[in-house]
C-alpha positions as CSV (number, residue, x, y, z in Angstrom):
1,X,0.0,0.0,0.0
2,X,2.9,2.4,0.4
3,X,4.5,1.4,-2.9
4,X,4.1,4.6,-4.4
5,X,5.9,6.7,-1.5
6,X,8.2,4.1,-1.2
7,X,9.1,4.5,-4.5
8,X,8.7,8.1,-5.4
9,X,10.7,8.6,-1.7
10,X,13.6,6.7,-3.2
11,X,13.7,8.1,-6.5
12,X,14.7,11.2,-5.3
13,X,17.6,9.7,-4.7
14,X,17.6,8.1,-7.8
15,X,18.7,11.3,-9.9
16,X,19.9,11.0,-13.6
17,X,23.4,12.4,-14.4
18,X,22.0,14.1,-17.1
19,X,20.9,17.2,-14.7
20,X,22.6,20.1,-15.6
21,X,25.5,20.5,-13.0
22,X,26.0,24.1,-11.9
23,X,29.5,25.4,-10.4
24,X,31.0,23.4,-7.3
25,X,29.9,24.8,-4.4
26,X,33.1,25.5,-1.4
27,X,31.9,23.1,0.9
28,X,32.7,20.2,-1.8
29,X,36.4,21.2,-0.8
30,X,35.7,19.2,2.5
31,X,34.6,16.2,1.7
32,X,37.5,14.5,1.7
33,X,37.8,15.5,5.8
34,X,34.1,14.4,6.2
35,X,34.8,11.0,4.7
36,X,37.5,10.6,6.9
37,X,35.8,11.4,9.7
38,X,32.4,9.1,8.8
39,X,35.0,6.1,8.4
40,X,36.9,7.2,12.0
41,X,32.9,7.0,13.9
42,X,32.1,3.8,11.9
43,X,34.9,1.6,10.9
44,X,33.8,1.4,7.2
45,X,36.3,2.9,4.8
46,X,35.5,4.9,1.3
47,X,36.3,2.4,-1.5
48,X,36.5,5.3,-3.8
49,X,35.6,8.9,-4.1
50,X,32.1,10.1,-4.5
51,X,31.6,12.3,-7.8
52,X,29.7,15.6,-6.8
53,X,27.0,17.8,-9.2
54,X,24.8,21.0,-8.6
55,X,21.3,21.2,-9.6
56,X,18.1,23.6,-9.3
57,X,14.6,23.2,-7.6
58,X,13.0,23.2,-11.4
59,X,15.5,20.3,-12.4
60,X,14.2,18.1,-9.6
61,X,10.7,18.8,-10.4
62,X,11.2,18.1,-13.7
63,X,13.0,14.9,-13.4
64,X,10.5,13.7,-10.5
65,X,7.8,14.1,-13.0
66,X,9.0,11.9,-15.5
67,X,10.4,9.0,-13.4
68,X,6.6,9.1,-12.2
69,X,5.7,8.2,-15.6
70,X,8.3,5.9,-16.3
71,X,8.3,3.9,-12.7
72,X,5.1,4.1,-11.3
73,X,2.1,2.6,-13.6
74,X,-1.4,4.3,-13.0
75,X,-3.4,1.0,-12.1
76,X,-0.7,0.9,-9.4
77,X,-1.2,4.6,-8.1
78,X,-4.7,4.0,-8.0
79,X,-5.2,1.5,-5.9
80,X,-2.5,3.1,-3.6
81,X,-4.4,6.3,-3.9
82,X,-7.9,4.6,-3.0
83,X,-6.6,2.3,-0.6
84,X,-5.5,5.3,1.9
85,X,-9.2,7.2,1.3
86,X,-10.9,3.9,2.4
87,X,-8.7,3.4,5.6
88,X,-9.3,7.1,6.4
89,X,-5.7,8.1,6.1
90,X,-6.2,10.7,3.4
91,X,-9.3,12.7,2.4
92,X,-11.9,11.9,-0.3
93,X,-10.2,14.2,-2.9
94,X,-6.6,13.9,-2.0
95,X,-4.4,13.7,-5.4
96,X,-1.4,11.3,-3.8
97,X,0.6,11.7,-7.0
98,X,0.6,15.6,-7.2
99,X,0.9,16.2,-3.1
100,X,3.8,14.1,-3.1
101,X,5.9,15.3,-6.0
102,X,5.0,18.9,-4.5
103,X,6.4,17.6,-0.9
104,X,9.8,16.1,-1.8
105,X,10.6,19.0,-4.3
106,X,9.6,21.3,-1.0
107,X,12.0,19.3,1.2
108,X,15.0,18.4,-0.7
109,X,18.1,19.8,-0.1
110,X,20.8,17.1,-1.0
111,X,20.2,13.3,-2.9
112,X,22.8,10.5,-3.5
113,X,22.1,8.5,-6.6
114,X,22.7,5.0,-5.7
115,X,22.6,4.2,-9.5
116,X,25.5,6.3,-11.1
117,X,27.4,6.2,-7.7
118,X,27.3,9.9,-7.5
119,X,25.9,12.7,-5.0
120,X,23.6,15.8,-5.4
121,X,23.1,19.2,-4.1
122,X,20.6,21.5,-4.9
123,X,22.2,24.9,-5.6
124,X,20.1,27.1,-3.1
125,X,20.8,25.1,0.1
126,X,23.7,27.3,2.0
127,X,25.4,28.0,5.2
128,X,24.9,25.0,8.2
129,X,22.3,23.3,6.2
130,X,24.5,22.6,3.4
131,X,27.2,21.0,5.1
132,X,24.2,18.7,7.6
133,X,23.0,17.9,4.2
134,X,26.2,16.9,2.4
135,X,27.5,14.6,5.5
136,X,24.2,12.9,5.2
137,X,24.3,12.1,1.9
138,X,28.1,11.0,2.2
139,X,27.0,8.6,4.8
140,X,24.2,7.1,2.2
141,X,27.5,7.0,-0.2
142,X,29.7,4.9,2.8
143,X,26.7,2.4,3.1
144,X,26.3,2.2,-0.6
145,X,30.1,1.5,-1.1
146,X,29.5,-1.7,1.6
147,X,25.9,-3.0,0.7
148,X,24.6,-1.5,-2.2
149,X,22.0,0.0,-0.8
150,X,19.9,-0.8,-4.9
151,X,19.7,-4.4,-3.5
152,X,18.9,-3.4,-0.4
153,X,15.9,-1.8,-1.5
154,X,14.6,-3.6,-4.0
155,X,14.6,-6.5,-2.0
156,X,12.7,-4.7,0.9
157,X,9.7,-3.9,-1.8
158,X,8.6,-7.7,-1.1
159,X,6.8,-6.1,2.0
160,X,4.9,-2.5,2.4
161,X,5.7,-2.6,5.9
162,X,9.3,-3.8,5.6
163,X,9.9,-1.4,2.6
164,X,9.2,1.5,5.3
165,X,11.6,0.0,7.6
166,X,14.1,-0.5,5.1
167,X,14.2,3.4,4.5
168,X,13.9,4.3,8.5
169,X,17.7,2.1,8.3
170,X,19.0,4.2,5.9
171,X,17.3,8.0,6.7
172,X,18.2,6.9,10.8
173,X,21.8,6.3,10.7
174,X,22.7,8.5,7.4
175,X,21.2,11.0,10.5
176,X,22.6,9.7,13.6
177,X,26.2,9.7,11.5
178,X,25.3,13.3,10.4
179,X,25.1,14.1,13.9
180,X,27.7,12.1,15.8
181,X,30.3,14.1,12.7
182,X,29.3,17.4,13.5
183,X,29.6,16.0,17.3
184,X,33.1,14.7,16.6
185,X,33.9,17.9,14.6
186,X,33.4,19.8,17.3
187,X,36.2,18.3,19.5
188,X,33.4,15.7,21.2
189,X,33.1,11.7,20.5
190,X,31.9,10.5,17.8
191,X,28.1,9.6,18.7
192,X,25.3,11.5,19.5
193,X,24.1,12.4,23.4
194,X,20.5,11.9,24.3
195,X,20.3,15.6,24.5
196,X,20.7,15.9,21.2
197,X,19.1,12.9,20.2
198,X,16.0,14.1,21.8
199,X,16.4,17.8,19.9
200,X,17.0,15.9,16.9
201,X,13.6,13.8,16.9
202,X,11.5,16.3,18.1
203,X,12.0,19.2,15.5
204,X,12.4,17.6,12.1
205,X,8.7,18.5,12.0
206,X,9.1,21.9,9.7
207,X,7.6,24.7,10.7
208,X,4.6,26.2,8.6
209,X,6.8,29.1,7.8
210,X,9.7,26.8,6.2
211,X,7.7,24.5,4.4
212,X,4.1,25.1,4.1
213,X,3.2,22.4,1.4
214,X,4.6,20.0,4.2
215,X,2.5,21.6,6.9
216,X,-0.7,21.5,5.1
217,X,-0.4,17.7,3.7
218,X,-2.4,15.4,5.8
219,X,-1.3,13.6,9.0
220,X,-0.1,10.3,7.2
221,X,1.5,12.0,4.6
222,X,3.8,14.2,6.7
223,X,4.6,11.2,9.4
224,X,5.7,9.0,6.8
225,X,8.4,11.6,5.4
226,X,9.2,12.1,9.0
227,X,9.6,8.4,9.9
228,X,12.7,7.4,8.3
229,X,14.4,9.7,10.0
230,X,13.2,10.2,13.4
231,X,12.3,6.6,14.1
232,X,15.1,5.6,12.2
233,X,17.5,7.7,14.0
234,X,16.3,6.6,17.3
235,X,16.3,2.6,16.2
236,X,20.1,3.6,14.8
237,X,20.8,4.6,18.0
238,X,19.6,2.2,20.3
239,X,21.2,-0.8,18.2
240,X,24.5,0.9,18.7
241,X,24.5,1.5,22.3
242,X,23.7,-2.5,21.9
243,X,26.1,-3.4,19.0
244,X,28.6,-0.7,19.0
245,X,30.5,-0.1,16.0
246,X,28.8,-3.2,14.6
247,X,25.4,-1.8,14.5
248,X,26.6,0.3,11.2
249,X,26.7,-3.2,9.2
250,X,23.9,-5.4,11.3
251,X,21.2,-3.2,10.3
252,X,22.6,-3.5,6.3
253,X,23.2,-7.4,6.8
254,X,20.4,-8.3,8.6
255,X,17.6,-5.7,8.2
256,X,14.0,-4.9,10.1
257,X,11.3,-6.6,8.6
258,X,8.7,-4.2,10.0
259,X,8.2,-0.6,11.1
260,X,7.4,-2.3,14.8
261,X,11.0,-3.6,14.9
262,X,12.3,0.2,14.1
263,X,9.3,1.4,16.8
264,X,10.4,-1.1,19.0
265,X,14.5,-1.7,18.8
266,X,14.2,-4.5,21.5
267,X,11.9,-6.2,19.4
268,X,14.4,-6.2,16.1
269,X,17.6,-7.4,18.4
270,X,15.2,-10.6,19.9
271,X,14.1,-10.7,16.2
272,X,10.1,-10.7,17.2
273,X,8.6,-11.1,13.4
274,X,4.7,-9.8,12.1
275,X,2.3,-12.2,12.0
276,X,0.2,-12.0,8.5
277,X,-3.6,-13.2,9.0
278,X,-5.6,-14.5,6.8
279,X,-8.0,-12.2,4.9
280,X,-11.6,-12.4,5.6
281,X,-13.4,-13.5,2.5
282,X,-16.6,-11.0,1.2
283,X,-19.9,-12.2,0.1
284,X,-20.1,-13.3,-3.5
285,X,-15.5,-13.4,-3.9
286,X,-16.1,-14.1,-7.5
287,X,-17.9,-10.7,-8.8
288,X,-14.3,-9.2,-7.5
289,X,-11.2,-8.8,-8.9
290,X,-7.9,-7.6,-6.9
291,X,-6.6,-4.3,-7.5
292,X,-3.5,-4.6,-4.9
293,X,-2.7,-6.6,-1.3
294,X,0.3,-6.2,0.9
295,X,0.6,-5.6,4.9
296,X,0.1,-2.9,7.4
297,X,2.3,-2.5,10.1
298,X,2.4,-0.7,13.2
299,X,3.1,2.7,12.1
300,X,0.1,2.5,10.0
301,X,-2.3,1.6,12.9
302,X,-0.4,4.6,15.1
303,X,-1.3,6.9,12.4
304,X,-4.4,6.0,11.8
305,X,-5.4,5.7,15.7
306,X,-3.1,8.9,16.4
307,X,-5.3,10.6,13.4
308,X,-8.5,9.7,15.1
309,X,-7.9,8.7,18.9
310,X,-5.1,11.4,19.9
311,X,-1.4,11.3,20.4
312,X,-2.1,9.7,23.8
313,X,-4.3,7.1,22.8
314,X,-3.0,6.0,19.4
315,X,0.4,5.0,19.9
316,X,-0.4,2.9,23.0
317,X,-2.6,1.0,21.3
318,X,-1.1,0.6,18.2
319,X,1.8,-1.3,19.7
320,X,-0.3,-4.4,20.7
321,X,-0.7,-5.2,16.8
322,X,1.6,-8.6,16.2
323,X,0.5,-8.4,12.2
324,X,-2.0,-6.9,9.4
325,X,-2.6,-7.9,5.9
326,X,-5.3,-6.3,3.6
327,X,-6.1,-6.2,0.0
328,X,-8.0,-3.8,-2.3
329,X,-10.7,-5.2,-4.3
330,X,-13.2,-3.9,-7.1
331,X,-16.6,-5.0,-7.9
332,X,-16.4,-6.3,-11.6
333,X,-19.4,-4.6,-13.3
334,X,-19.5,-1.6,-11.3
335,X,-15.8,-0.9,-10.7
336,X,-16.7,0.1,-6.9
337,X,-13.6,-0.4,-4.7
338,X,-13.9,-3.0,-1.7
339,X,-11.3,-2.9,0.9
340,X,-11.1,-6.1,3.5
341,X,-8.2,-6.2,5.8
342,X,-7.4,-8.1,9.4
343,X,-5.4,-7.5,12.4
344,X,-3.7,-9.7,14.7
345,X,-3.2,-8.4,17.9
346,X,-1.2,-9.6,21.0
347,X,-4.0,-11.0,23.2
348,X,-7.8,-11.3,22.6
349,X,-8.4,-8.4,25.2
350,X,-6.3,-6.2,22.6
351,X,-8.3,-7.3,19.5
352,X,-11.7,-6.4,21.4
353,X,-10.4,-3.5,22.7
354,X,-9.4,-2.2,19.2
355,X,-13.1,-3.3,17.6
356,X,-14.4,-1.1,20.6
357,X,-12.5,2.0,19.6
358,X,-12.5,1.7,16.1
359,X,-16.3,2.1,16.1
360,X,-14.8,5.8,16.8
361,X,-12.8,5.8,13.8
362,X,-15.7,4.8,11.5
363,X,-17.2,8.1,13.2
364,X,-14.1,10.2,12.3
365,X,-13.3,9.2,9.1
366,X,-17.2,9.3,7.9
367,X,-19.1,12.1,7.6
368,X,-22.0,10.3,8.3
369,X,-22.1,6.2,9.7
370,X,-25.3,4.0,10.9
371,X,-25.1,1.4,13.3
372,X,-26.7,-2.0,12.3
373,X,-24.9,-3.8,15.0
374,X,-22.7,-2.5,17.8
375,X,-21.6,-5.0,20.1
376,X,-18.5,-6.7,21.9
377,X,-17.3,-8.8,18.9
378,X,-18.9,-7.2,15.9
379,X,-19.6,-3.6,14.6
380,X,-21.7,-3.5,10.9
381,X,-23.5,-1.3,9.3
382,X,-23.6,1.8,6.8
383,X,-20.8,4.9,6.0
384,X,-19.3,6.6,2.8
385,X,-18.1,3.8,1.0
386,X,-20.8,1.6,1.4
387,X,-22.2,-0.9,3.7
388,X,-19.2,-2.5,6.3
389,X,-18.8,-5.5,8.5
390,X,-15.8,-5.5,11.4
391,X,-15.3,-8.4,13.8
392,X,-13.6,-10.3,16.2
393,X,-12.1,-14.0,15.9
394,X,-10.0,-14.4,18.8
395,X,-7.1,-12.0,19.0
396,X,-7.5,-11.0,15.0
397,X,-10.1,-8.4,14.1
398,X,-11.8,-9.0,10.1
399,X,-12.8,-5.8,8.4
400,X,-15.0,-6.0,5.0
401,X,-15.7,-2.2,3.9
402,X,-17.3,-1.0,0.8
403,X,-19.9,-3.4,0.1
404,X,-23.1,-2.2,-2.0
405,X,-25.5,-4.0,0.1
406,X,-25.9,-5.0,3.6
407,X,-24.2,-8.0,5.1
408,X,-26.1,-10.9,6.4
């Protein structure tokens, strides 16, 4: 279901050498000390020198544009697109393709092309942000040299969930080495303090002024920009306190397989895996044909709880989910999407005690929603895509959504 920002997300740093490159800018002089010191804090060495190149906000656009085309087929963005409306992560008229291309050419500042081995700066990013950029894309360039970070990825599209974590390893510790270089720069060691840590996390959401396009997109949108890093620097760091230098390869060799292992770092090092449930089945399976399927993890359910419980709330319950798989279906005749999806949580109690609060979700992410039933183990009844059916089977909660008539 993330497909599309997973892919979009790592095309930007995917750029073609064909982008015009503009004159050198003076920090490129140092990047020589800053590999040196990247390969002092993490034992990995350059195998070569990274090639450098300029470029302009209208390049990126441009080139973002057409590897849309290219990469991303429209049946594809579609279902991505009316997957997130019918779990009430994005509104009814959200365009997914334009919001995003709009965000990343907002936010970038810097981009390591994995491809053609060679790193990016865009030629209005200046002063302290300039060289923060250009050590975080030099560590991307130190990981690439060890692990290729192409296989890496592609190999980590197998799973929505573990794509997501896949990028939180490589956003987290291209940050946490950003931050332990300027820490080591500046006569300390070579990691990062909790102080910092904790400033670190808490502000990489932009302010208004900075980015507005960012501030306005909706909850899920922003957070999942903001995860690779945050989270990611956070998981970084709490596998090295664990690991040590080590933790720089581990992560490569042996990644997460879920945003609940990055959530959760003691989870990753006891290598606690998802469950993935069986779908529930709707009435009449063979008037349907599948659009898309893949899992949900946990940072989906803290969004989506976050988005409609509160920040206290949400992220509580969100991290008794053990698993989630969905799938996106469409009537054949009618072309009506049908969404069915199920959760496996870590006890019974947990599953019931999502069913009872997701009845408020249904409320939020509805304008308007009638109650058929509204009990313990099952809520059913009528919203804005259709008629729905949720329910309880032990610890795994069954959601059918969008059907055109009621269920029996």
């Amino acid at each position: 279901m993330k497909r599309f920002l997973a892919v979009l997300f790592l095309i930007a740093l995917f750029l073609e050498t064909s982008l015009a490159a503009g004159p050198a800018a003076p920090l490129f002089s140092e990047i020589n000390a800053m590999e040196r010191g990247l390969a002092e804090i993490t034992g990995l060495t350059f195998r070569h020198q990274v090639p450098y190149a300029v470029m302009n906000k209208e390049q990126l656009r441009r080139y973002l544009e057409q590897r849309v085309k290219e990469t991303i087929k429209p049946a594809d963005l579609r279902a991505e697109e009316l997957t997130l409306k019918l779990l009430g992560l994005v509104p009814p008229d959200f365009d997914l393709r334009q919001n995003t291309v709009d965000l990343l050419t907002e936010q970038a500042a810097a981009f390591y092309d994995y491809n053609k081995k060679k790193l990016f700066m865009l030629e209005d990013s200046a002063g302290a942000d300039e060289e923060i950029a250009l050590v975080h894309e030099l560590a991307h360039a130190l990981a690439d040299q060890h692990f290729q970070l192409g296989k890496y990825i592609s190999e980590g599209m197998r799973s929505d969930d573990g794509a997501t974590a896949r990028q939180a390893v490589m956003e987290g510790q291209a940050s946490w080495l950003m931050t332990a270089y300027l820490s080591k720069k500046s006569g300390g060691p070579g990691e990062v303090s909790n102080e910092i840590l904790d400033l670190m996390t808490h502000t990489m959401e932009s302010s208004p002024e900075q980015y507005p396009i960012f501030s306005k997109a909706p909850d899920y949108i922003r957070e999942m920009l903001v995860f690779p890093y945050s989270d990611g620097m956070l998981f970084q760091n709490a596998v090295f306190h664990k690991l040590g230098r080590d933790s720089f390869a581990e992560v490569f060799r042996h990644p997460p397989v879920s945003t609940q292992q990055i959530i959760h770092p003691d989870r990753y090092l006891a290598n606690v895996l998802p469950r993935v449930p069986d779908l529930p089945q709707p009435p009449n399976p063979r008037q349907y044909r599948k659009l898309a399927e893949g899992t949900l993890g946990e940072l989906d359910y803290r969004i989506l709880l976050t988005q409609y419980l509160g920040k206290n709330d949400g992220p509580v319950m969100a991290a008794h989910l053990a698993g989630s798989s969905y799938a996106l279906l469409e009537e054949k005749h009618s072309h009506l999407p049908l969404l069915v999806y199920a959760s496996t949580w870590d006890s019974p109690e947990a599953a019931a005690d999502f069913l009872k609060q997701y009845a408020r979700v249904l409320r939020g992410k509805w304008k308007q929603v009638e109650f058929a039933s509204s009990t313990a183990s099952e809520l059913s009844g009528r919203g804005g895509s259709g008629y729905f059916r949720v329910w309880t089977d032990g610890a795994t909660v069954n959601h059918i959504e969008g059907l055109q008539s009621p269920v029996h």
